[in-house]
N, C-alpha and C positions, 0 to 999 in steps of 0.2 A: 504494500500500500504506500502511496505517495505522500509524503509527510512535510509542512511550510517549516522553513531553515529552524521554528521553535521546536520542532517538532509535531505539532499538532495536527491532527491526520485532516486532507482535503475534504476527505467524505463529511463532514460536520460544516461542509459550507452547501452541502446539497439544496438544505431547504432554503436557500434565500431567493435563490432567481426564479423558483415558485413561488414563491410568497409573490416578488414584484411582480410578475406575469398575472399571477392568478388575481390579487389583491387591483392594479390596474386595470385588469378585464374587467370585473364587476364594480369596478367607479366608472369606467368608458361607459358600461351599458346604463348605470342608473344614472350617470349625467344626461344620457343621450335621451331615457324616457324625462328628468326634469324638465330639462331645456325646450322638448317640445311641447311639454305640458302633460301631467299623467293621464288627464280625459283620454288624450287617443288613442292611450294604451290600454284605456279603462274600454274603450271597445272594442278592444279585441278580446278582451277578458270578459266582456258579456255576450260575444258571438260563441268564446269554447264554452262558457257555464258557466262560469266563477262564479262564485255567489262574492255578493256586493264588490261588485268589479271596481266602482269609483273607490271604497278606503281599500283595497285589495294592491292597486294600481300605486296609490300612495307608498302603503306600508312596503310593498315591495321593491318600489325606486327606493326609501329608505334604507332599507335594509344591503341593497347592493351598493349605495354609497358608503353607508357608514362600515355594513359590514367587508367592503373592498378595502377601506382604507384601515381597521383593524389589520387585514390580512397582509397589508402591504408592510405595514411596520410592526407585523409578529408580535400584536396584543391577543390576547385571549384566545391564539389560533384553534383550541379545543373545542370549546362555546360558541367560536362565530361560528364555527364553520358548518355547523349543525343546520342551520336556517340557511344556509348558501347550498347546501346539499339537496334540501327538501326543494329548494328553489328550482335547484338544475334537474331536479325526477319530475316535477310539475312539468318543467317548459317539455320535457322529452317527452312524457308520456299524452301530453295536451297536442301540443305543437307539431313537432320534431318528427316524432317516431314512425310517420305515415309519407315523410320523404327518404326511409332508410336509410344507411349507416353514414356515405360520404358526408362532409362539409362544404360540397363543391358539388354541384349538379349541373352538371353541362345539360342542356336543352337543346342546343343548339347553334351552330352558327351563320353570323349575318357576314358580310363585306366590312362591318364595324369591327370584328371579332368575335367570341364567342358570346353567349346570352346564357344564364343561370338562371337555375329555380331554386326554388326555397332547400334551406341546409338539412342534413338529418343530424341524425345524435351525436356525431364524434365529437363535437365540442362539446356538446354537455359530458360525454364519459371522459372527455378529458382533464373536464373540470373539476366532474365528481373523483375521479383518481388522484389527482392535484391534491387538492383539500383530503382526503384520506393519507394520502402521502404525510402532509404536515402534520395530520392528528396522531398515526404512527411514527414520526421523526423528531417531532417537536417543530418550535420556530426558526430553532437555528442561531448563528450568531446576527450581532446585529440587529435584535430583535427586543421590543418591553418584556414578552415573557422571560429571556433570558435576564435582565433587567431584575427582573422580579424574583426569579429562580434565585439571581446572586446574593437579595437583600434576606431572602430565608434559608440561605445556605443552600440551598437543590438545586444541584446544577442542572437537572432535565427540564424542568418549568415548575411553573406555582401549581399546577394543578397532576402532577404525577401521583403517582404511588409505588413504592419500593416494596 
């Protein structure tokens, strides 16, 4: 195993460029429902069913902002990542899952280039893998749970168990 000139093994930097990727991804998407306002995302969530699509649309742009931005700076990565999980089994099994498995669906091409259809799940399994990844590895360095880990002496996070 490849070890930084202190010694300390590379593998313990795994989780960080997940966290920024993953944490990132879910503030892009819940800025991108803020900014154009959560109504029009509220109907699309009352064409699948959602029940009360307008506080649904809210809670959920919340929840991918604030909970993006825990995950990007390795707060409480155990606990967000729980409602970032159910989020991403929702959009797959609502949305997703009836465009099957790529993230790229070619349709077709014009003289423009190609044309695409709607994504299927790999993003979401890659998201939901992501966030399982951090819950089994921890936050990693660089992160408030290790923060947290060091002010109670456990260096795996505040929320392990030995």
């Amino acid at each position: 195993m490849f070890k930084l000139p202190n010694g300390t093994p590379w593998r313990q930097w795994a989780p960080l460029p997940l966290r920024l990727i993953i944490g990132y991804g879910f503030m892009a998407h819940g800025w991108a429902k803020l900014s154009r306002g959560p109504a029009g995302f509220a109907k699309l969530l009352e064409q699948i069913g959602a029940p009360l699509p307008e506080a649904t649309a809210w809670v959920s742009t919340f929840i991918e902002i604030l909970g993006g931005l825990a995950i990007l700076v390795g707060a409480f990565v155990t606990i967000v990542s729980v409602p970032l999980i159910v989020m991403m089994l929702v959009a797959m099994f609502t949305v997703h899952l009836r465009y099957g498995f790529s993230a790229v669906n070619t349709i077709g091409l014009t003289a423009d280039g190609p044309q695409f259809g709607p994504p299927g799940i790999e993003v979401n399994l890659l998201y939901i893998a992501g966030l399982f990844a951090l819950i089994l590895a921890g936050a990693g360095p660089l992160s408030i749970d290790r923060l947290l880990a060091r002010k109670d002496g456990d260096e795996h996070g505040p929320l392990s168990k030995h």
